[in-house]
C-alpha positions in Angstrom: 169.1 3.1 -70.2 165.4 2.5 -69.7 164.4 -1.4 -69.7 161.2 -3.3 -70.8 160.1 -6.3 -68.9 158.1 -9.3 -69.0 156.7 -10.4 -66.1 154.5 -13.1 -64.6 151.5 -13.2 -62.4 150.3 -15.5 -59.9 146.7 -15.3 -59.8 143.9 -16.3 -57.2 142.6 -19.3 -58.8 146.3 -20.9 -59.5 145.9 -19.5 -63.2 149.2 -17.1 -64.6 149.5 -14.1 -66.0 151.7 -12.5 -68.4 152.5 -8.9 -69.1 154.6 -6.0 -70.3 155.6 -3.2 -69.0 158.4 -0.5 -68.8 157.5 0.0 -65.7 157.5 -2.9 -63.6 156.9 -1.7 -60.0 154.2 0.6 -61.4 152.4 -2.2 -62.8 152.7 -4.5 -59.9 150.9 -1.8 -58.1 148.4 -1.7 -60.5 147.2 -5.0 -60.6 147.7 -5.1 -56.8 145.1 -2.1 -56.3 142.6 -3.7 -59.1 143.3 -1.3 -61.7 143.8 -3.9 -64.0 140.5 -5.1 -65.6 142.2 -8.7 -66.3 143.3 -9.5 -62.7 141.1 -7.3 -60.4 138.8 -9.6 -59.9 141.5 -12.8 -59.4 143.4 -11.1 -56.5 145.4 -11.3 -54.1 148.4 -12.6 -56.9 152.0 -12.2 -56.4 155.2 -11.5 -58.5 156.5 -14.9 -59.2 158.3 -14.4 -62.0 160.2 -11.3 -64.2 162.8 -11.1 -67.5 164.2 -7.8 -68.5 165.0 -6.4 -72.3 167.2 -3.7 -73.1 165.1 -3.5 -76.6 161.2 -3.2 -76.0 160.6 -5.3 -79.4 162.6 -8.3 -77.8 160.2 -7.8 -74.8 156.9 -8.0 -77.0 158.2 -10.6 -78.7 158.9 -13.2 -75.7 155.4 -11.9 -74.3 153.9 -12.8 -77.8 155.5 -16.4 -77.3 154.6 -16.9 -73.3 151.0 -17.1 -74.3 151.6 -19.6 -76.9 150.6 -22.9 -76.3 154.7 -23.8 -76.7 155.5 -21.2 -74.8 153.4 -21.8 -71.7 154.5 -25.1 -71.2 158.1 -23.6 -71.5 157.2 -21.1 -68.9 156.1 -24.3 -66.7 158.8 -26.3 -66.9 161.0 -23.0 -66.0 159.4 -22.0 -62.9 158.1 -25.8 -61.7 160.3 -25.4 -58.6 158.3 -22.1 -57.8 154.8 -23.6 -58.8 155.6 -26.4 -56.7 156.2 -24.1 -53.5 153.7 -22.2 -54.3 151.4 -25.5 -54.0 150.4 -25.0 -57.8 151.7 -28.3 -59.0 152.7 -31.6 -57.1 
């Protein structure tokens, strides 16, 4: 069965990203190596954060509504305890 995932980024300057792919360690490597013209110039970033859809629609979708404003602030108060190791947030 082949999976879709969401996944999020943390970026050089603190910010997140969101993405999809189908191919998640592929991807990582991608952004790592500065192939990606959205985060090559915000590296190093790290892998903090990754869901996983059997249906690629469901995937879009909950990428869709992570860059919301709702769902940002969702996202936030899901991964807080990362952030806050990550010395993101206090």
């Amino acid at each position: 069965m082949k999976y879709y995932y969401v996944y999020i980024l943390l970026l050089s300057n603190n910010q997140l990203y969101t993405g999809f792919t189908a191919d998640l360690s592929g991807r990582i490597a991608d952004h790592k190596d500065g192939r990606v013209k959205s985060t090559q110039y915000r590296r190093p970033l790290e892998l903090i954060h990754a869901e996983s859809y059997c249906l690629e629609s469901d995937a879009r979708r909950r990428e869709k509504f992570l860059k919301t404003t709702e769902g940002k602030h969702l996202l936030r108060q899901q991964i807080r305890d990362i952030l806050h190791l990550k010395g993101v947030i206090e």
